[in-house]
N, C-alpha and C positions, 0 to 999 in steps of 0.2 A: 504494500500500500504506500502510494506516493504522496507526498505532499502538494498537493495542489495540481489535481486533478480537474477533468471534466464535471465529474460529481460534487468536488471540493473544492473551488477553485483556489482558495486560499487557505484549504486545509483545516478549517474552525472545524466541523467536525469531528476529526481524525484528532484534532489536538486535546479536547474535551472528554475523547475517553481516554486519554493517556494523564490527567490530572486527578492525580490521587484527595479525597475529598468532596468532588465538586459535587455541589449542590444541585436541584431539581431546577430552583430558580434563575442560577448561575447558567445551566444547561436552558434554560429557555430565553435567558437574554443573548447566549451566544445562538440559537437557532433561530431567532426573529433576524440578528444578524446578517446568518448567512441564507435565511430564505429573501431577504430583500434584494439580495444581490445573482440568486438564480436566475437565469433565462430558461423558458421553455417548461414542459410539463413538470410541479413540484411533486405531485404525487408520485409520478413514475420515480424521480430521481432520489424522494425518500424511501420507495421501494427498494430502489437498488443498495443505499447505503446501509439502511434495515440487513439486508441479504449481507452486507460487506461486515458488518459491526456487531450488529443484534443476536445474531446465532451465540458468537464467544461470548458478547457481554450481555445476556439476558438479563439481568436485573439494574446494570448501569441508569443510572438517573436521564442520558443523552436517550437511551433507550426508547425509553416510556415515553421523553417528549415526541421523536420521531413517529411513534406511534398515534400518540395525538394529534401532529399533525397529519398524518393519515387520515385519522378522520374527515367526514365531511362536515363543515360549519352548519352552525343552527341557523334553520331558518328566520329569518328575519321576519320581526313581527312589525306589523301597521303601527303606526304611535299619532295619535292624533286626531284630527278630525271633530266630525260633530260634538262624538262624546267630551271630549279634552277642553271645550271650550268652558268659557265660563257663561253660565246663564244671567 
């Protein structure tokens, strides 16, 4: 695994699960990071780093964010309108 990759371009990543300690929170300020600066499909490309990391490190805190962002976002709810007004 190289540093700064396709997948990684700048390696945040790959660096994250080599820091012994690191936090859940710590692992989601470096993944907003490096998902801002992806091009191209995210989901496919945390697929693949999930495939690259996740198998060895199962319970790693970069882990479980990965996987969240896997997830699909919640729908977004209506906010406003008739009801919201003031009578």
């Amino acid at each position: 695994m190289s540093k700064g990759d396709a997948l990684d371009p700048r390696g945040l990543i790959h660096e994250s699960y080599r820091m012994e300690g690191i936090t859940e929170g710590e692992c989601r300020s470096i993944f907003l990071d490096w998902a801002l600066a992806v091009e191209g499909d995210v989901t496919t490309t945390i697929d693949a780093l999930l495939e690259r990391h996740g198998q060895a490190h199962p319970d790693h805190p970069m882990t479980g964010v990965l996987r969240e962002g896997r997830a699909p976002a919640a729908k977004p709810r209506r906010r406003g309108g008739w009801r919201s007004r003031d009578r």
